[in-house]
PDB file as gemmi writes it, atoms N, CA and C in Angstrom:
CRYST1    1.000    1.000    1.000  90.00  90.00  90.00 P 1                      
ATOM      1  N   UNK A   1     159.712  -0.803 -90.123  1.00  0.00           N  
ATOM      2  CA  UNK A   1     160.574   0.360 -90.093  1.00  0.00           C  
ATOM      3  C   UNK A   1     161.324   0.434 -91.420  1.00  0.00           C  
ATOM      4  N   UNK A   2     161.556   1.190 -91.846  1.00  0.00           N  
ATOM      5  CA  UNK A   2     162.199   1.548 -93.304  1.00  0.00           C  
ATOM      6  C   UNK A   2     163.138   2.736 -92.749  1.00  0.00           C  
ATOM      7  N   UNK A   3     164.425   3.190 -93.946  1.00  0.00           N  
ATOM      8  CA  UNK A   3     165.463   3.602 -93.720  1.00  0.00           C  
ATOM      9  C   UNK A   3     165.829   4.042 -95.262  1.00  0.00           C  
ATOM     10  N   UNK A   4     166.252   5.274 -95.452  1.00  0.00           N  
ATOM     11  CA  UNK A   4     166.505   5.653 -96.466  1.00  0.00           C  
ATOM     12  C   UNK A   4     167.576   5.725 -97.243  1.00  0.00           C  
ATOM     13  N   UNK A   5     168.342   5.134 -97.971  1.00  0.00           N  
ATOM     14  CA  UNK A   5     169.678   4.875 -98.474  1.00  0.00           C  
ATOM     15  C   UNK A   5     169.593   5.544-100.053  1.00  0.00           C  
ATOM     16  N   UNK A   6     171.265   5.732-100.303  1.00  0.00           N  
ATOM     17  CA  UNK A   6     171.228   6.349-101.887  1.00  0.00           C  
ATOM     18  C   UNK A   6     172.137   4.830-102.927  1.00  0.00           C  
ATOM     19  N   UNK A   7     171.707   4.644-103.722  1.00  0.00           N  
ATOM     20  CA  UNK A   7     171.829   3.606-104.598  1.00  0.00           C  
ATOM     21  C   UNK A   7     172.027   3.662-105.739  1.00  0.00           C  
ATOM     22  N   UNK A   8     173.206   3.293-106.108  1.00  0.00           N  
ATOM     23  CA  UNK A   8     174.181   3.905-107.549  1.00  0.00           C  
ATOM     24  C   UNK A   8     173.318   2.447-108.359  1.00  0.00           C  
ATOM     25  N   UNK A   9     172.476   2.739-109.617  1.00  0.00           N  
ATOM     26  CA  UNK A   9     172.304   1.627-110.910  1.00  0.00           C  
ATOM     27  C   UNK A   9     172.705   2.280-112.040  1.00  0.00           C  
ATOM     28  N   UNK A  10     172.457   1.277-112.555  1.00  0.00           N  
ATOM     29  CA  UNK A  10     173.154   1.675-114.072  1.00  0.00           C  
ATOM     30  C   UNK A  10     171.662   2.046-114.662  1.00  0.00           C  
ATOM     31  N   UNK A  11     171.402   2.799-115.624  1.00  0.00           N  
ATOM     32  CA  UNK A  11     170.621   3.140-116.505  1.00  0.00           C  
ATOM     33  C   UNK A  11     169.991   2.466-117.078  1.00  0.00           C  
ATOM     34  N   UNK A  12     170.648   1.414-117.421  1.00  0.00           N  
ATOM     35  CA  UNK A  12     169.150   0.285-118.272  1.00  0.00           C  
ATOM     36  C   UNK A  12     168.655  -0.591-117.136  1.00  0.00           C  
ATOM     37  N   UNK A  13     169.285  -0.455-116.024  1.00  0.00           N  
ATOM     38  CA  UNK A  13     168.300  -0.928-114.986  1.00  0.00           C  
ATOM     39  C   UNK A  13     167.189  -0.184-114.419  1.00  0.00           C  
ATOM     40  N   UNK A  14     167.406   1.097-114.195  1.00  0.00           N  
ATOM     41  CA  UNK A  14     166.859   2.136-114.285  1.00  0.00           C  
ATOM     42  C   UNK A  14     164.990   2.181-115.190  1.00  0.00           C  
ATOM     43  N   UNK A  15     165.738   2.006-116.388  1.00  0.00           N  
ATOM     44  CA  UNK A  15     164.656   1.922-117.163  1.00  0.00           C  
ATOM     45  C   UNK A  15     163.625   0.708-116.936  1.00  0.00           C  
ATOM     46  N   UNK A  16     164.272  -0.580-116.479  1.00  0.00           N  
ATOM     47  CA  UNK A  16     163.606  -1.654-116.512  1.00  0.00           C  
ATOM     48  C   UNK A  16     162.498  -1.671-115.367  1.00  0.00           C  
ATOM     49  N   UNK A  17     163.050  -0.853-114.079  1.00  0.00           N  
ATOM     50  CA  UNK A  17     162.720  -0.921-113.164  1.00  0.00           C  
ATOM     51  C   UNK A  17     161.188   0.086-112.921  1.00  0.00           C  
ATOM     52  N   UNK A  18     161.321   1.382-114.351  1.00  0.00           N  
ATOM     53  CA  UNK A  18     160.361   2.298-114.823  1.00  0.00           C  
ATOM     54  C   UNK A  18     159.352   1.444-115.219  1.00  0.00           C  
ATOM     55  N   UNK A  19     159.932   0.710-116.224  1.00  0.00           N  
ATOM     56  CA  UNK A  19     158.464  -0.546-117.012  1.00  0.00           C  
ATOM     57  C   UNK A  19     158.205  -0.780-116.297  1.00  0.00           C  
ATOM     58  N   UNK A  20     158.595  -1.598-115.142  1.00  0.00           N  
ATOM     59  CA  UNK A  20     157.975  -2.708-114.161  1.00  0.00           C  
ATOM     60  C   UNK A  20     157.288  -2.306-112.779  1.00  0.00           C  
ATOM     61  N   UNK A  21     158.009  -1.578-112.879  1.00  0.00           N  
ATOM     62  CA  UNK A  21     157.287  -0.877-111.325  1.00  0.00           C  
ATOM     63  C   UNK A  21     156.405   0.339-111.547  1.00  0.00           C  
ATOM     64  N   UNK A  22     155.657   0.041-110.470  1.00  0.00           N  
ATOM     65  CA  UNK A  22     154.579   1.435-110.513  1.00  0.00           C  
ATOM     66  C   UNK A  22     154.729   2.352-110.409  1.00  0.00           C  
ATOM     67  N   UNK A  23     154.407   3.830-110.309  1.00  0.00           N  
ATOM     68  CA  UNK A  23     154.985   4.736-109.636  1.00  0.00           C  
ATOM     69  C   UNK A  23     154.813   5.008-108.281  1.00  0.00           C  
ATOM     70  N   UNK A  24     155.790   4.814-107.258  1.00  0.00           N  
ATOM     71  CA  UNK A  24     156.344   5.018-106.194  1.00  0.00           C  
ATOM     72  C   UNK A  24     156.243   4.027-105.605  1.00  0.00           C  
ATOM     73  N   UNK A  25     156.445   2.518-106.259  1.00  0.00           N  
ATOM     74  CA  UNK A  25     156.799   1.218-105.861  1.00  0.00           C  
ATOM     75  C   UNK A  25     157.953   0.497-105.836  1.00  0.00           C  
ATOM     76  N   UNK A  26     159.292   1.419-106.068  1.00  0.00           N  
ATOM     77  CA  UNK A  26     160.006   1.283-106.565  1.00  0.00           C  
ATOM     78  C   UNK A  26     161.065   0.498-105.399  1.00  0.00           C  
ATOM     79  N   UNK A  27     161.216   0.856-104.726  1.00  0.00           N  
ATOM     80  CA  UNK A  27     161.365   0.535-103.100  1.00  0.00           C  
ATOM     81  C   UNK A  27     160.895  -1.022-102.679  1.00  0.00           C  
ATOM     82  N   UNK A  28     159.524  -0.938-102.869  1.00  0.00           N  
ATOM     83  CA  UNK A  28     159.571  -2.268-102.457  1.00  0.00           C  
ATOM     84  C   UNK A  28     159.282  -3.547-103.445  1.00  0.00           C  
ATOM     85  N   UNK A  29     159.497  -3.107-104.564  1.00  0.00           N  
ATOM     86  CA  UNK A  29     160.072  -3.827-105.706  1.00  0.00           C  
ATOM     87  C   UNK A  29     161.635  -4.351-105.548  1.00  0.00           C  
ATOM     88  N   UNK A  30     162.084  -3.368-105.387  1.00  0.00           N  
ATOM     89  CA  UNK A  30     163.304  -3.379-105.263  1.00  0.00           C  
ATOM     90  C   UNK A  30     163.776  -4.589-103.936  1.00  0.00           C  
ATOM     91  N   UNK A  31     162.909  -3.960-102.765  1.00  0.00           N  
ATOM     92  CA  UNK A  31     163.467  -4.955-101.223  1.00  0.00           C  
ATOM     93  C   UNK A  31     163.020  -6.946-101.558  1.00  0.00           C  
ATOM     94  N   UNK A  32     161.651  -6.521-102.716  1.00  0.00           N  
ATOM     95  CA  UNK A  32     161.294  -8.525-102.721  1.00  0.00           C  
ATOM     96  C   UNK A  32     162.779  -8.943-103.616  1.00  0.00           C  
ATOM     97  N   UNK A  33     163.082  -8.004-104.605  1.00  0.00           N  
ATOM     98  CA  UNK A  33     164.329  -8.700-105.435  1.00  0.00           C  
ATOM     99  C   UNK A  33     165.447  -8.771-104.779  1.00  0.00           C  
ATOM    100  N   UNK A  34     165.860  -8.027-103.702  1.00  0.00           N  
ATOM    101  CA  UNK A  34     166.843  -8.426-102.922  1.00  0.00           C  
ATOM    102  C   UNK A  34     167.139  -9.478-101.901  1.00  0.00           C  
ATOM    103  N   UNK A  35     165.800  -9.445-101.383  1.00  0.00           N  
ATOM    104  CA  UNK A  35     165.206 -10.161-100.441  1.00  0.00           C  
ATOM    105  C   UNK A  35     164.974 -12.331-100.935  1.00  0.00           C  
ATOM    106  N   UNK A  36     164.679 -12.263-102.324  1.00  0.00           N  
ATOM    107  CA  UNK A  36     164.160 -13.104-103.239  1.00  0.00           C  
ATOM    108  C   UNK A  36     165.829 -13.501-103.537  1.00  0.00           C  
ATOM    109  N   UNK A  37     166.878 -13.030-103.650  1.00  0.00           N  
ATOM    110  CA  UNK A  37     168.216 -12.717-104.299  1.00  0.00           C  
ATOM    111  C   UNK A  37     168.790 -13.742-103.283  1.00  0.00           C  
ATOM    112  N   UNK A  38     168.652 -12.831-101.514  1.00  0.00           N  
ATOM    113  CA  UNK A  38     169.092 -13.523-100.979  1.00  0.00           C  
ATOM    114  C   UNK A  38     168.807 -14.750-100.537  1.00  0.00           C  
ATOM    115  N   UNK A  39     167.473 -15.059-101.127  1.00  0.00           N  
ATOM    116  CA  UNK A  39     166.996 -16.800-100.298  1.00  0.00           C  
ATOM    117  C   UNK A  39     167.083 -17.865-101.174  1.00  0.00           C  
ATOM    118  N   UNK A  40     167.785 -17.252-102.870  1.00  0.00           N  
ATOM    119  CA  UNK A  40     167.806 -18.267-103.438  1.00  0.00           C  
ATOM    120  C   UNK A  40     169.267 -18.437-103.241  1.00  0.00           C  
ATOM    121  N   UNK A  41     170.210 -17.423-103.139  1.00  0.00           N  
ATOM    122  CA  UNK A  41     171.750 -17.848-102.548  1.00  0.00           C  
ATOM    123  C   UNK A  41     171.461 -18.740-101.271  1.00  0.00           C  
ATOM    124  N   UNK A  42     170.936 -18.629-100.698  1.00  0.00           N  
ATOM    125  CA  UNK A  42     170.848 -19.012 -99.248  1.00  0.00           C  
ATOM    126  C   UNK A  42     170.828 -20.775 -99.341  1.00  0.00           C  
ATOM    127  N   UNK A  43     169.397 -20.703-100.214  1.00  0.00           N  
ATOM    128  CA  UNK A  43     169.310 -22.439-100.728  1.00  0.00           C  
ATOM    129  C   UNK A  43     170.254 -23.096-101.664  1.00  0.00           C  
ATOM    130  N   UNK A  44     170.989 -22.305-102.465  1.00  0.00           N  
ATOM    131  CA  UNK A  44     172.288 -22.623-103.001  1.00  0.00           C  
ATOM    132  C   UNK A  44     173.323 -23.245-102.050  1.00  0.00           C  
ATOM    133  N   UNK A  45     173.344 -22.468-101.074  1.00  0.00           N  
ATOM    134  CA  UNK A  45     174.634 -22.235-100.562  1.00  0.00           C  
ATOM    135  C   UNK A  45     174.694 -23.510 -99.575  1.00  0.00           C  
ATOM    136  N   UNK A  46     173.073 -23.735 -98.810  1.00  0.00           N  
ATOM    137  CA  UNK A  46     172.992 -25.015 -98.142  1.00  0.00           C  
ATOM    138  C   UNK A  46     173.235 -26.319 -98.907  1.00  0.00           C  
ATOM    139  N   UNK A  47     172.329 -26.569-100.284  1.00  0.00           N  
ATOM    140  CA  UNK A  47     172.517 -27.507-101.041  1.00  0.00           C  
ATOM    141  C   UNK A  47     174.340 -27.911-101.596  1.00  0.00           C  
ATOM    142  N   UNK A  48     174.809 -26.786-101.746  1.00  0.00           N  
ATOM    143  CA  UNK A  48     176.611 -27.130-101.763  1.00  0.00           C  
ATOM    144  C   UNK A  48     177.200 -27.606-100.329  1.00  0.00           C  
ATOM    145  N   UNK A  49     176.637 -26.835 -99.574  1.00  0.00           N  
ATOM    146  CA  UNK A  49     177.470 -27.508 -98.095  1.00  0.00           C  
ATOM    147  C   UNK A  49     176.972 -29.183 -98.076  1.00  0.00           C  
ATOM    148  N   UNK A  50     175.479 -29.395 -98.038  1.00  0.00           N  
ATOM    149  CA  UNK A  50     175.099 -30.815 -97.978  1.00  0.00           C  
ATOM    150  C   UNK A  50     175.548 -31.528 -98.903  1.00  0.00           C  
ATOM    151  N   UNK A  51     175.477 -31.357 -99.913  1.00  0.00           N  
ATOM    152  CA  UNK A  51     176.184 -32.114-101.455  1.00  0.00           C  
ATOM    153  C   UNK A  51     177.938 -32.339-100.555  1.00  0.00           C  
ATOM    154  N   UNK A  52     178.814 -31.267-100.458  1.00  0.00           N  
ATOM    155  CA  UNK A  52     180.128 -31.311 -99.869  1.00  0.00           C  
ATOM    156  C   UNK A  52     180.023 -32.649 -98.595  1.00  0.00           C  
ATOM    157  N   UNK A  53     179.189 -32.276 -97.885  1.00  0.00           N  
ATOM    158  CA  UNK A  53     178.850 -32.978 -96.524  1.00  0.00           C  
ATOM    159  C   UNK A  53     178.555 -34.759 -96.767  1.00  0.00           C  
ATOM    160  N   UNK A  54     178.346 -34.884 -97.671  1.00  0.00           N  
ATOM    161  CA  UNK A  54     177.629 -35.928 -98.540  1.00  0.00           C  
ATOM    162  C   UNK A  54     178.913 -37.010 -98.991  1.00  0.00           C  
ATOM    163  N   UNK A  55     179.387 -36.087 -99.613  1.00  0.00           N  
ATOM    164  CA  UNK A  55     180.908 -36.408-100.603  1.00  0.00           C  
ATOM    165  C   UNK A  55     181.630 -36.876 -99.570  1.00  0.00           C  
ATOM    166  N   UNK A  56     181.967 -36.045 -98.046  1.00  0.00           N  
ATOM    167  CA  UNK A  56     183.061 -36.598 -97.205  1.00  0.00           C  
ATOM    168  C   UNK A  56     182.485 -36.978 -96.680  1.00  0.00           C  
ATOM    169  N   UNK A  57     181.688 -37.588 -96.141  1.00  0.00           N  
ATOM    170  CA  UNK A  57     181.720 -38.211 -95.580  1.00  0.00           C  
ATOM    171  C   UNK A  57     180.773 -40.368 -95.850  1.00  0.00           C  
ATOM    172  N   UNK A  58     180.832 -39.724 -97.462  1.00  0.00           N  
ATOM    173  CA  UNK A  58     180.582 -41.001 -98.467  1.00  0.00           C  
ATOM    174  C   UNK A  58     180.946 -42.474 -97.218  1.00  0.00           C  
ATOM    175  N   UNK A  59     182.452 -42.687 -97.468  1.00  0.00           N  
ATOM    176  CA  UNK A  59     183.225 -44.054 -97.193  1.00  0.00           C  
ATOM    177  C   UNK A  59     182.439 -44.322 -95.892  1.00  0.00           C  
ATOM    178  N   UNK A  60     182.810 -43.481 -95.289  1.00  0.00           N  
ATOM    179  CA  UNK A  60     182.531 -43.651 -93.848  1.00  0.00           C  
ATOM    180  C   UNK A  60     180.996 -44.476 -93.765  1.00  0.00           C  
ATOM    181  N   UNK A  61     180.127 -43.570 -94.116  1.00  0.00           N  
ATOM    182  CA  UNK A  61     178.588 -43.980 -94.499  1.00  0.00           C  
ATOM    183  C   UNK A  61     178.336 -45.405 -94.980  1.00  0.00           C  
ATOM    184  N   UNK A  62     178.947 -45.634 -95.924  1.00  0.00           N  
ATOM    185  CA  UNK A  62     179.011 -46.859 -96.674  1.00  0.00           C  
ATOM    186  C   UNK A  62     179.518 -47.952 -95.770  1.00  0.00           C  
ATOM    187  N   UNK A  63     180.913 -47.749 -95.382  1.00  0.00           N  
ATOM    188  CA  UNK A  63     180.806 -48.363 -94.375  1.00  0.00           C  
ATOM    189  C   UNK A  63     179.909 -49.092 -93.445  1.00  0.00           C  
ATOM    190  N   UNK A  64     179.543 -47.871 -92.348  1.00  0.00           N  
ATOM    191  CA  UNK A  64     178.146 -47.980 -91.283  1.00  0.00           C  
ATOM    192  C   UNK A  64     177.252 -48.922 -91.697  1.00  0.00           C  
ATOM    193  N   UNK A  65     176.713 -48.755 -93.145  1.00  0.00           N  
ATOM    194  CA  UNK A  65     175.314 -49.228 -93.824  1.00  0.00           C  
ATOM    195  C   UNK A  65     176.244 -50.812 -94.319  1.00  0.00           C  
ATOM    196  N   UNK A  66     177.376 -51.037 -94.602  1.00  0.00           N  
ATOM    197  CA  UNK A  66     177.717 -52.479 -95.079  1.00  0.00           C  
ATOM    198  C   UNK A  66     177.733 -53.554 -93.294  1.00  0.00           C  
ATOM    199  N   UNK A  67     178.102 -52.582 -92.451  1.00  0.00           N  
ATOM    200  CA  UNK A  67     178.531 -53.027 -91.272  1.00  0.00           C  
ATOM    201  C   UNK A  67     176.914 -53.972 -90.688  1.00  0.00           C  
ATOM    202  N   UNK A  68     176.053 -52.907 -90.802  1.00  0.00           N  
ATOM    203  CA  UNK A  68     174.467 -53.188 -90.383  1.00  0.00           C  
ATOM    204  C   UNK A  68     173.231 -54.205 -91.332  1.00  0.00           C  
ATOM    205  N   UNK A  69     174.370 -54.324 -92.595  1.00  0.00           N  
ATOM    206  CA  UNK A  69     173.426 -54.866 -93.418  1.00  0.00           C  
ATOM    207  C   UNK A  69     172.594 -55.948 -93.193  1.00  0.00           C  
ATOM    208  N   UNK A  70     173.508 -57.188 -92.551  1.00  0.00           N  
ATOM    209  CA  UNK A  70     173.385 -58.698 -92.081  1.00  0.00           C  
ATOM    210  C   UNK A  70     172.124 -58.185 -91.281  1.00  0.00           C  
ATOM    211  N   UNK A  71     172.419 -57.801 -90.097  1.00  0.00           N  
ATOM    212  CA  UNK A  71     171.632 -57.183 -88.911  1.00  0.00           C  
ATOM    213  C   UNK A  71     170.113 -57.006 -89.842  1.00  0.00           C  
ATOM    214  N   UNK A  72     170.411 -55.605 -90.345  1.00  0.00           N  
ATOM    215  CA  UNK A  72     168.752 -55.021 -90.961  1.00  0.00           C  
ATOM    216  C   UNK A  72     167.879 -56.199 -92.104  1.00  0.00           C  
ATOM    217  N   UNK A  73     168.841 -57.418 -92.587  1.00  0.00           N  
ATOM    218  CA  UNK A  73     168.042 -58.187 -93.590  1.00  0.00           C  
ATOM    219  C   UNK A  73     167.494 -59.427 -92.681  1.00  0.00           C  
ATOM    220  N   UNK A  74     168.372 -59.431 -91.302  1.00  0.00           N  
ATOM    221  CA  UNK A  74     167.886 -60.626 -90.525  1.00  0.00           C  
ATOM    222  C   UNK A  74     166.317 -60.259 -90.297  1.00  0.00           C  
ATOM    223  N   UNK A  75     166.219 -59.109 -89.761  1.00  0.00           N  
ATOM    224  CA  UNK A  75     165.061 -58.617 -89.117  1.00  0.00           C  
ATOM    225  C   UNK A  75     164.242 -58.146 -90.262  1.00  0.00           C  
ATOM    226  N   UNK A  76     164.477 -57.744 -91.358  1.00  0.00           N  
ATOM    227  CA  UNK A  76     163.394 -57.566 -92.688  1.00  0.00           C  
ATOM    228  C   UNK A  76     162.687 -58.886 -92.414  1.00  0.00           C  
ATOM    229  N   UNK A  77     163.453 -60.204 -92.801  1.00  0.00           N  
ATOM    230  CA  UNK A  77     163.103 -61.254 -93.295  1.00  0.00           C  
ATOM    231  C   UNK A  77     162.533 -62.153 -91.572  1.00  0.00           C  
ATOM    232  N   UNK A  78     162.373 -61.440 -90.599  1.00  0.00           N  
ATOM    233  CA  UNK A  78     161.423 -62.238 -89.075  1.00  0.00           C  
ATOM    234  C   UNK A  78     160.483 -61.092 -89.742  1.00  0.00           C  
ATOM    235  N   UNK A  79     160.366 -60.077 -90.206  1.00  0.00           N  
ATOM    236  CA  UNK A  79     158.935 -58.980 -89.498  1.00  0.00           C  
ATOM    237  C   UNK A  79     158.206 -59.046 -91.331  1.00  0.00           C  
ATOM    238  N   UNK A  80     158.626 -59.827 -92.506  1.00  0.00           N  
ATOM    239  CA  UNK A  80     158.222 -60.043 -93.728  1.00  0.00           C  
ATOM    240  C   UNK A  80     156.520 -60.185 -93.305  1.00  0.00           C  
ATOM    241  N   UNK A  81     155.861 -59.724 -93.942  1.00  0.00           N  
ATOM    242  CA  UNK A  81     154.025 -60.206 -94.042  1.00  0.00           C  
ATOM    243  C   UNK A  81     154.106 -61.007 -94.601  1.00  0.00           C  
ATOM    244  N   UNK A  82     153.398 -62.245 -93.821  1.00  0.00           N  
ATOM    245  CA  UNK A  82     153.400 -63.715 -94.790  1.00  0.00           C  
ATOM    246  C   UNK A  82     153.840 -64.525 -94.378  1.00  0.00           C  
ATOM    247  N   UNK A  83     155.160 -64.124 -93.744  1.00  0.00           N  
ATOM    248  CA  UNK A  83     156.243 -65.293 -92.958  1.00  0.00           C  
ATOM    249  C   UNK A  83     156.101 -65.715 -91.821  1.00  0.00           C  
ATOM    250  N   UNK A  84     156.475 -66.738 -91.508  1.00  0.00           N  
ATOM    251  CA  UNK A  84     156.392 -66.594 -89.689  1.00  0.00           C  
ATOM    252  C   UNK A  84     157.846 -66.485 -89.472  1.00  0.00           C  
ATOM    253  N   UNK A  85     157.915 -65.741 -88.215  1.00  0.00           N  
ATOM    254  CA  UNK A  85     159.010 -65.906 -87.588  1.00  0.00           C  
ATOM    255  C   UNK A  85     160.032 -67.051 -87.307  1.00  0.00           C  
ATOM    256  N   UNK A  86     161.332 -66.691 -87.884  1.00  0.00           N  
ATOM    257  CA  UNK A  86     161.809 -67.836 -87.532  1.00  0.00           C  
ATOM    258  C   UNK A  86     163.037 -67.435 -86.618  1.00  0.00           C  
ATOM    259  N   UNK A  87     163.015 -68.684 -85.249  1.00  0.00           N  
ATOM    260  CA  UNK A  87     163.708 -68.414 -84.154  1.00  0.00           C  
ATOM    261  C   UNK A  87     164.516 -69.907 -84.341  1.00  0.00           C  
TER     262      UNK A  87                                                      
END                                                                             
C-alpha cells in the first residue's frame, strides 16, 4: 500500500536525486534511503545501549566471573585431554 505525501527538499538535493534516480523512481529511491537511514540508527542506537549496559554493569560482572573462577579452573583442569581425573 503506498500513500501520497508532499515533501519540502532543498534544491541540491533535488538535483542529486535527478542524477540518481530514474525517471519516476523517485519514490522508491527515496523509501530504501529512509528505510536504510532508519536501520542504521537503529543498530547505532542498540550498540550504545549494549556498550552503556556493558559499562554498568562492569563491577558487578567482574565480580560474578572472580567469584566462579576457583570453581571453572577446578573443572578445566578434571575434564583437560590427557589428564586423568583427579579425585
Amino acid at each position: 500500500m503506498t500513500k501520497r505525501i508532499n515533501i519540502v527538499l532543498p534544491v541540491e538535493t533535488i538535483q542529486v536525486l535527478d542524477r540518481v534516480a530514474p525517471k519516476g523512481s523517485r519514490s522508491r529511491l527515496i523509501s530504501a534511503a529512509v528505510l536504510h537511514y532508519l536501520e542504521c540508527k537503529a543498530k547505532d542506537n542498540l550498540a550504545k545501549r549494549l556498550k552503556e549496559g556493558a559499562l554498568a554493569h562492569a563491577q558487578r560482572d567482574l565480580g560474578i566471573a572472580q567469584e566462579w573462577f576457583s570453581l571453572d579452573e577446578e573443572v578445566w583442569q578434571r575434564t583437560r585431554p590427557g589428564k586423568r581425573a583427579v579425585r
